[in-house]
N, C-alpha and C positions, 0 to 999 in steps of 0.2 A: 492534499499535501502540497505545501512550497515548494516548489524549488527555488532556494535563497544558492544556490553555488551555481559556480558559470563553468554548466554543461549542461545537454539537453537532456530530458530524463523522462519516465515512464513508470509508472508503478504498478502491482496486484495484490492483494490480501490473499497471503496464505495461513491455512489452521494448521495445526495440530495435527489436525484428523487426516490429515493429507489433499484435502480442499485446496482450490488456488482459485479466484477470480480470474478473470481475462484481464489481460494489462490496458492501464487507458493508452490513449494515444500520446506520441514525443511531446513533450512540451520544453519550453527555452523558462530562462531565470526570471525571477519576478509576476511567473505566473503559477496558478494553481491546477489541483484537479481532483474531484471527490469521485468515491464508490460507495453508493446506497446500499450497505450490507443487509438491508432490510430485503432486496432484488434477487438477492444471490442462495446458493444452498447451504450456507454458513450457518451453524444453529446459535441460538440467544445461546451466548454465555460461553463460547467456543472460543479457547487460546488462538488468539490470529498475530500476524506481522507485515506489517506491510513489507513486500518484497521491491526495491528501487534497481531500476535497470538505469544507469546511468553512459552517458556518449558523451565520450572528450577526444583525448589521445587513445584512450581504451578504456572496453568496457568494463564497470565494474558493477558486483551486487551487493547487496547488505539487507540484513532483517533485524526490526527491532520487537520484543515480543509486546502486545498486546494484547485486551479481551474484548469481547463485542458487548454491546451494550444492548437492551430493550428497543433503544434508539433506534439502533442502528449503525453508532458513531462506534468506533473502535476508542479504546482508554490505555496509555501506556501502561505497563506494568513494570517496567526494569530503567 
């Protein structure tokens, strides 16, 4: 995931199923940062979202829903 906005920010993939990844580490704008859901307990084919923990003036969250792929890669759905 980008962070294209100017705050520092963090992410985890959470399912459906109540699953959550470990958040990556802060990162600042104009950089990236992947989660290998192939790594993780997340099953092929499992409703996920990434979950964004973002650091400005305050924190905020947001989730967009997705689905896991064979890949590995998560696919927007909404």
């Amino acid at each position: 995931m980008v962070n294209n906005a100017a705050f520092v920010m963090s992410f985890s993939v959470a399912a459906s199923n109540g699953l959550e990844t470990s958040n990556t580490d802060t990162y600042p704008i104009n950089q990236s940062r992947t989660i290998d859901l192939t790594t993780t307990a997340l099953p092929v084919g499992a409703d996920v979202r990434p979950v964004v923990d973002a650091v400005a003036e305050r924190r905020a969250r947001r989730a967009a829903s997705c689905r896991t792929a064979r890949t590995g890669r998560a696919r927007r759905t909404r």
